[in-house]
N, C-alpha and C positions, 0 to 999 in steps of 0.2 A: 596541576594542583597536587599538592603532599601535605604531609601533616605539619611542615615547619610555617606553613602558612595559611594555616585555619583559623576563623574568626569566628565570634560569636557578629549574629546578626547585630547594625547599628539598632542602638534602643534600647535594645534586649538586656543588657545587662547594667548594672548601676552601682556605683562606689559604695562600700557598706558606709553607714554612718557612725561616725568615734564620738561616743560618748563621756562625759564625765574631761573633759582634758582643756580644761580652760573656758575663762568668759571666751579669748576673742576669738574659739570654735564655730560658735553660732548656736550650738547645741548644748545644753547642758554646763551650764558656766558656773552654776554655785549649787542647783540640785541637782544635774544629771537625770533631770525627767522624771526623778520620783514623787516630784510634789514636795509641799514643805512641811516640816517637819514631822513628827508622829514615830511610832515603832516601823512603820513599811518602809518611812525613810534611810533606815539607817542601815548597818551594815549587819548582817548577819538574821537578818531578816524571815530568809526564806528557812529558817529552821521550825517557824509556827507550822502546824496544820493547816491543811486549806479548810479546813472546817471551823477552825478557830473563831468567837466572834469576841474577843478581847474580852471576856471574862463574864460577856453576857451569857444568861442562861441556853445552851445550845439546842438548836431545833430538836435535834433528836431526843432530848430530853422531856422539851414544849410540850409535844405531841401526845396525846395521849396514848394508851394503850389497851387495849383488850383482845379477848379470846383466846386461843391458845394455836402455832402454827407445827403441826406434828411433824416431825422433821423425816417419819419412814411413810411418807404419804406418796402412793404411787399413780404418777397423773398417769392417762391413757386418751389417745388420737379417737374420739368417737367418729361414726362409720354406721350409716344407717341401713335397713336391707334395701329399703326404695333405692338408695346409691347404687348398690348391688344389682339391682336389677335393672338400672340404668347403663350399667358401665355393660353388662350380660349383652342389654338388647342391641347397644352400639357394637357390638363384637370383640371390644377390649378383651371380655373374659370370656377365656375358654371351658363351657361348663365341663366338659371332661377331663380336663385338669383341675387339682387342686388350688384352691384362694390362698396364697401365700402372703404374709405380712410384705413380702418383696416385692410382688408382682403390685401390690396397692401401692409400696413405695416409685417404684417405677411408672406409675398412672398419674401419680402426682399427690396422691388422695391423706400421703403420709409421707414424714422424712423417717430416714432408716432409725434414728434414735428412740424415735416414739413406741410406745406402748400402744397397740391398736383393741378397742373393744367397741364391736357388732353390738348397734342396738335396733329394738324390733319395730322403729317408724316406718311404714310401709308393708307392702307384701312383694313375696318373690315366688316363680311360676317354675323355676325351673329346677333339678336337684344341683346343687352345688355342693364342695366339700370344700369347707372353709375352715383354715390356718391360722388363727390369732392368735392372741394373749386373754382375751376376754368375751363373754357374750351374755349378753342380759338373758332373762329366762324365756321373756317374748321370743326374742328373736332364735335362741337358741328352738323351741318351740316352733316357729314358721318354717326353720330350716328343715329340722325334722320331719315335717309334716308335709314340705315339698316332698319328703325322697331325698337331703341331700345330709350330711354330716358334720357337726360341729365341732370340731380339734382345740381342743388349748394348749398351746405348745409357751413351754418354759419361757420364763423373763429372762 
């Protein structure tokens, strides 16, 4: 076997189909599959918008609108301490190292893009020193008050 004699499996491959090139093609004999008549059918067609609905009033317009969407609104991966002290008891986390946004990324708990912010659902037993971007005041609160430290480290 060489390459001047490779085949595609039988079956596997199929004549493309030619459209537009006569009635006695089989295909396409006077519309070429576009259907009859209309703007779709003709040539020059695909220069509409796909959002286009021929002149009718367009969805996005329909729809109403309210409220206001702040465009400098900074989401953040919430992260409760009950978590904390779940991930602690399983031995994921090392309390004598620091909680780093990384180490949570790496547990699964967050992807690296996220903004991470500690909230105070739960309690935690043991002092930890924890890495984020954010912490509610509870939590910020329970941590301290184990013995461990709350960091906010830059966006």
């Amino acid at each position: 076997m060489n390459l001047s004699n490779l085949k595609p499996a039988p079956g596997s491959t199929r004549k493309r189909r030619r459209i537009g090139r006569g009635v006695g093609s089989g295909r396409g004999g006077h519309s070429s599959t576009r259907g009859n008549k209309g703007q779709k059918s003709r040539t020059g067609n695909n220069k509409m918008p796909a959002w286009f609905e021929g002149g009718q009033m367009p969805l996005q317009r329909r729809v109403p609108k309210y409220g206001f969407k702040n465009p400098f609104r900074r989401e953040y991966r919430t992260i409760n301490l009950e978590r904390l002290s779940d991930l602690e008891k399983a031995g994921q986390i090392d309390p004598a190292e620091p909680v780093t946004a990384e180490i949570l990324c790496s547990l699964g708990q967050a992807r690296t893009k996220d903004r991470i912010k500690i909230l105070g659902s739960g309690d935690i037993g043991v002092p930890l020193t924890v890495e984020v971007h954010a912490f509610s005041k509870s939590a910020r609160a329970k941590i301290e008050a184990a013995g461990g430290k709350a960091l906010v480290v830059g966006c």
